[in-house]
Legacy VTK file of the C-alpha trace (Angstrom):
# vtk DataFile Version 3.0
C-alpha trace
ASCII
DATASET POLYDATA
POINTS 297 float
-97.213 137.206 -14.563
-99.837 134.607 -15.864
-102.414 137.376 -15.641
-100.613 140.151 -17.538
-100.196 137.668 -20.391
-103.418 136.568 -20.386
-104.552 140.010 -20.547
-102.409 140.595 -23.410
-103.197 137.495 -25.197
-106.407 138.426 -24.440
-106.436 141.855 -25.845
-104.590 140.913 -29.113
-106.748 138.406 -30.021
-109.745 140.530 -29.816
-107.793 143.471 -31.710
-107.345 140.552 -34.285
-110.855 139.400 -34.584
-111.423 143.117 -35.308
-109.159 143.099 -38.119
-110.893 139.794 -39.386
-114.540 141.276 -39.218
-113.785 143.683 -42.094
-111.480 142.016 -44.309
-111.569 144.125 -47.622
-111.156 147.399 -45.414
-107.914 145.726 -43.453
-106.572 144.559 -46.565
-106.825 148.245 -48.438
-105.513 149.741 -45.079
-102.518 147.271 -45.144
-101.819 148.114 -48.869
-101.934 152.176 -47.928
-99.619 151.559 -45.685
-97.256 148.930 -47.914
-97.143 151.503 -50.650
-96.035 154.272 -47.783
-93.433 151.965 -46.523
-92.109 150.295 -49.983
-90.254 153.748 -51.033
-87.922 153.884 -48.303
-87.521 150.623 -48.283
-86.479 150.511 -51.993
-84.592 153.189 -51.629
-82.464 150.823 -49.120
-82.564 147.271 -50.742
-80.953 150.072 -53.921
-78.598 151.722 -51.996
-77.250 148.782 -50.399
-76.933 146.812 -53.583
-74.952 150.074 -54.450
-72.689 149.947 -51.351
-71.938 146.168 -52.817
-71.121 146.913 -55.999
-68.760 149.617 -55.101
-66.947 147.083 -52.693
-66.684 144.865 -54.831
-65.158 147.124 -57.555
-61.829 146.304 -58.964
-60.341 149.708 -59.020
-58.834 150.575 -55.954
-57.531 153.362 -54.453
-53.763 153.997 -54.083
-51.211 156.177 -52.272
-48.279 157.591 -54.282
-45.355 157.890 -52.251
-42.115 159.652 -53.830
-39.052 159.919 -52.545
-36.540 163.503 -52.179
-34.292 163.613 -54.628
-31.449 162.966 -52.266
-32.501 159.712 -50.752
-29.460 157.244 -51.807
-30.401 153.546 -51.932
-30.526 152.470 -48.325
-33.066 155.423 -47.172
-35.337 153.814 -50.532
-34.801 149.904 -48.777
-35.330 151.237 -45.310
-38.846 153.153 -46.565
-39.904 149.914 -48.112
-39.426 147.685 -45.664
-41.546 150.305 -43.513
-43.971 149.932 -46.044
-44.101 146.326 -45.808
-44.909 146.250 -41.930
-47.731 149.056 -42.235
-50.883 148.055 -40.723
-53.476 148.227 -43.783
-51.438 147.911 -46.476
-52.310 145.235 -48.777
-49.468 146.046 -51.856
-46.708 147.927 -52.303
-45.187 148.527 -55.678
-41.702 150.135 -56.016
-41.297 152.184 -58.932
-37.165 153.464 -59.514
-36.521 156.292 -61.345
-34.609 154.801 -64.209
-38.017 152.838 -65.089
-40.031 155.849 -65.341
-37.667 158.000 -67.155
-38.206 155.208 -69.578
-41.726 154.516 -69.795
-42.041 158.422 -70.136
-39.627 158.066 -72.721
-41.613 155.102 -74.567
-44.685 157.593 -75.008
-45.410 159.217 -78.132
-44.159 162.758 -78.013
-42.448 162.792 -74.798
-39.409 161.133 -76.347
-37.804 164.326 -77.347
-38.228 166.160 -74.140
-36.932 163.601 -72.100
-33.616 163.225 -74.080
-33.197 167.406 -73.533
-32.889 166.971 -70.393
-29.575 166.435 -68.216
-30.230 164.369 -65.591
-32.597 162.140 -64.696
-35.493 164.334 -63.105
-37.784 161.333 -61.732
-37.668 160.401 -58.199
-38.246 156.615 -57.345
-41.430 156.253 -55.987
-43.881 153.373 -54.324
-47.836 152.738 -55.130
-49.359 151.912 -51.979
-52.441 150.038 -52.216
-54.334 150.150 -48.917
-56.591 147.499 -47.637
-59.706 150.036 -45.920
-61.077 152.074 -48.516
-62.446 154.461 -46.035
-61.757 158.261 -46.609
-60.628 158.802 -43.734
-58.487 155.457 -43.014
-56.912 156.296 -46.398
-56.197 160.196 -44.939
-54.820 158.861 -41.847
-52.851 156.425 -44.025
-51.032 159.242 -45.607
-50.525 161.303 -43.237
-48.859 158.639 -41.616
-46.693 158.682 -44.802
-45.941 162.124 -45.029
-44.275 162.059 -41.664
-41.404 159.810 -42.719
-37.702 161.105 -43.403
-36.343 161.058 -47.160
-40.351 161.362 -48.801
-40.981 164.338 -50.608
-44.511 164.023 -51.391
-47.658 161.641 -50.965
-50.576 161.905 -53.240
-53.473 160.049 -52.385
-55.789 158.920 -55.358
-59.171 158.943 -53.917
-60.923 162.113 -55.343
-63.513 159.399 -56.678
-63.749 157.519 -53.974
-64.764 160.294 -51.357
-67.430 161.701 -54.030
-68.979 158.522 -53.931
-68.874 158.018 -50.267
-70.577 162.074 -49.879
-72.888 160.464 -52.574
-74.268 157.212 -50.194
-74.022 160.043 -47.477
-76.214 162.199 -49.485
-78.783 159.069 -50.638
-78.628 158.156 -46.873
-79.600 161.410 -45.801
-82.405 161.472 -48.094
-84.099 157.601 -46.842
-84.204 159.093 -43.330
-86.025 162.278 -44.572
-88.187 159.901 -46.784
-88.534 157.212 -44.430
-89.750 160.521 -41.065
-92.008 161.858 -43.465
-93.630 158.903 -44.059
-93.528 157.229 -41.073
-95.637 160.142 -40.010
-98.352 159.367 -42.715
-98.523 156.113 -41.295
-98.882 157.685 -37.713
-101.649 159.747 -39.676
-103.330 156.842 -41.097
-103.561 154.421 -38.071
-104.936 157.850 -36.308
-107.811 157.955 -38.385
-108.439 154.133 -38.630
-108.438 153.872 -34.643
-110.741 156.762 -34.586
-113.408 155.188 -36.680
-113.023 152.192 -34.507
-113.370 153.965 -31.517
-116.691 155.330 -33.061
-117.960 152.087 -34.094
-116.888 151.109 -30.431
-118.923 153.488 -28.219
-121.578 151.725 -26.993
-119.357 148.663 -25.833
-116.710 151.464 -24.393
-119.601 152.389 -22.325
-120.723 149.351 -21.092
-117.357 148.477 -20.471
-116.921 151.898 -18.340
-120.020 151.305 -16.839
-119.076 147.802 -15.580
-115.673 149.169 -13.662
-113.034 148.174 -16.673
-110.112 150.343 -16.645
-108.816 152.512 -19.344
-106.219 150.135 -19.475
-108.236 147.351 -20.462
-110.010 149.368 -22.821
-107.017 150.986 -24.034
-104.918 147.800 -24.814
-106.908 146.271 -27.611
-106.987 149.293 -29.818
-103.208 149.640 -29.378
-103.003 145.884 -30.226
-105.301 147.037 -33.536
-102.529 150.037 -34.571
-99.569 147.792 -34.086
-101.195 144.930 -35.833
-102.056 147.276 -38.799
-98.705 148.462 -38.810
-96.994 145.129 -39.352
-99.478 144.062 -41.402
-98.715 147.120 -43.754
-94.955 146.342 -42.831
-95.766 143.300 -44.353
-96.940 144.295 -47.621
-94.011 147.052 -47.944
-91.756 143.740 -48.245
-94.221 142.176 -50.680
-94.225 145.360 -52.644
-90.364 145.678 -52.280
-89.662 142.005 -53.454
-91.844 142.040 -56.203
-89.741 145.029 -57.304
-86.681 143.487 -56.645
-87.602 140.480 -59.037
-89.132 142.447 -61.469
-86.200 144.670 -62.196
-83.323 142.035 -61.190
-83.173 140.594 -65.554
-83.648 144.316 -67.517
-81.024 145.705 -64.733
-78.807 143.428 -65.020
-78.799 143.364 -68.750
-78.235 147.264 -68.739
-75.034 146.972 -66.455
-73.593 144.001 -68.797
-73.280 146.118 -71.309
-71.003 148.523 -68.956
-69.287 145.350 -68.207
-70.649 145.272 -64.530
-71.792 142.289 -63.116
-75.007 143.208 -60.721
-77.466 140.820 -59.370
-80.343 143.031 -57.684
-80.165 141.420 -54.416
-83.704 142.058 -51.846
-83.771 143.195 -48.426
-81.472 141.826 -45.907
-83.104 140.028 -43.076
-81.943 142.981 -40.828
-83.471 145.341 -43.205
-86.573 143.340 -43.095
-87.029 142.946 -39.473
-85.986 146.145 -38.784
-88.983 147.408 -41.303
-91.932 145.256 -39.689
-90.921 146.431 -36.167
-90.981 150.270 -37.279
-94.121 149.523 -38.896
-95.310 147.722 -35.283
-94.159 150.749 -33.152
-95.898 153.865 -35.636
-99.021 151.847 -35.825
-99.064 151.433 -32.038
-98.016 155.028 -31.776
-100.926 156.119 -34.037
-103.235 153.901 -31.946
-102.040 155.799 -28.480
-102.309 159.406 -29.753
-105.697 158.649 -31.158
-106.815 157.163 -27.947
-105.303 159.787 -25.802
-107.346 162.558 -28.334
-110.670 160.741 -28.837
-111.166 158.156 -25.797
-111.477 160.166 -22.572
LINES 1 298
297 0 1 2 3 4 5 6 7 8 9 10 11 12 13 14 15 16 17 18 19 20 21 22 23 24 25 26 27 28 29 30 31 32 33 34 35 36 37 38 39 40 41 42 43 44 45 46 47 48 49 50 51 52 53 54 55 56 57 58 59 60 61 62 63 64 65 66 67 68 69 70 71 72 73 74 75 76 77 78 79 80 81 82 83 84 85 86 87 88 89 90 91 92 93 94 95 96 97 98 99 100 101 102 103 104 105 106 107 108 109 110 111 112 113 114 115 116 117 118 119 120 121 122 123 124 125 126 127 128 129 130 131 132 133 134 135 136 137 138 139 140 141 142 143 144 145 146 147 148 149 150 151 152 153 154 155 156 157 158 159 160 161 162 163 164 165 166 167 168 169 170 171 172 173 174 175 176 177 178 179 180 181 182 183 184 185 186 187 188 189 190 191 192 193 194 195 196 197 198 199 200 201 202 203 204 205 206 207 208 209 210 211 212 213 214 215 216 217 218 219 220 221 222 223 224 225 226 227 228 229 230 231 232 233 234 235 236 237 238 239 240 241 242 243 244 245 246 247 248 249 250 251 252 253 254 255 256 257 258 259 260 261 262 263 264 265 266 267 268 269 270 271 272 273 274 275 276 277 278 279 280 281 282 283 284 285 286 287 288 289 290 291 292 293 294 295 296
């Protein structure tokens, strides 16, 4: 075990003395790469301030539940109290019939209509607000509803909220199509960069060959080089991505005040951020195997 590490230590110090011994070129590599990485990552630290504001939005969507027109008084008590013990619902409002026939009444040219008629058209009815948000908890939900004796009808108010949940689908989508293609540019450009190197390399691969080292231990420090390169270009994505984030947090927020929305641009997530330098880590060590398994034979 104390041999494998010290060939690895061994190997990624060397692949990091490589780096060293041409600074300016490392440092424009890393910033190709940061610039390749930054616009998925924006589009995430963006998206996911999205995903908060929308949680954090006041209006919430409710279920409408009305009751038949022959459900006396105890079937209305008996379908509240069942509305009460509901898993997932945070409110219920009860609405009676004689209290919309008069708020209909109350509104400016409704009056007259509602006089004309007979009898008292209005079922009594309960707002449901549910505590999961999720399309398809709030489906479920009333489904659930329509099942019961004495309802006539459940509407579910939620048109908005399922076009903006196909929307994040939609932006999600997109970062992994972003975020493939270029990951392979990345792939592309360690490629290239660990071909030059194995160029510049030749004579010492030789020697090295010559002397009985193993492809393995000629192998490891150039894969060391990609995956370095890659997390140093991970590196500068979140650089580039923070800077945004700062940059826009004061005119953005100043745009949604006057919408009355309170949004603080928020940066990547530690999650977000680890999860970005170790992608970065893998596709430059992939790079670094595909050009050694093309060019070092």
């Amino acid at each position: 075990m104390k041999g494998w590490l010290f060939q690895q230590s061994t190997a990624a110090r060397l692949a990091f003395r490589r780096l060293a011994a041409a600074p300016f070129n490392t440092l424009l590599s890393f910033l190709a790469i940061g610039v390749l990485l930054s616009l998925p990552a924006t589009g995430q630290m963006l998206l996911t301030n999205l995903q908060r504001l929308s949680a954090s939005s006041t209006v919430m969507p409710q279920i409408s539940v009305f009751m038949a027109g022959d459900a006396d008084a105890r079937a209305t008590r008996e379908i509240a109290e069942r509305l009460k013990h509901v898993g997932g619902v945070r409110q219920v409002e009860f609405l009676p019939r004689e209290a919309t026939r008069a708020r209909l009444k109350s509104t400016e040219g409704l009056r007259g209509v509602i006089e004309a008629l007979p009898d008292n058209p209005f079922p009594d009815a309960f707002v449901v607000t549910p505590g999961d948000t999720a399309p398809a908890a709030l489906e479920q939900l009333a489904g659930e509803f329509r099942q019961w004796p004495h309802v006539e009808h459940v509407q579910l108010d939620s048109a908005w909220l399922q076009r903006l949940d196909a929307l994040f689908r939609l932006g999600r989508t997109g970062l992994i199509l972003l975020a493939t293609l270029l990951g392979l540019g990345l792939i592309a450009i360690t490629f290239n960069v660990i071909r030059l190197q194995i160029l510049v390399s030749r004579a010492e691969i030789e020697v090295s060959q010559l002397l009985g080292a193993t492809d393995r231990f000629i192998r490891r420090p150039f894969l060391y080089f990609g995956a370095l390169l890659g997390l140093g270009g991970g590196g500068s994505a979140v650089l580039l991505v923070l800077a945004a984030t700062l940059w826009l947090r004061a005119p953005l927020a100043e745009l949604m005040q006057l919408y009355g929305i309170a949004l603080v641009l928020q940066p990547l997530s530690v999650a977000d951020t680890l999860a970005l330098l170790g992608c970065a880590a893998v596709l430059g060590w992939s790079g670094a195997a595909l050009s050694l398994r093309q060019f070092l034979r």
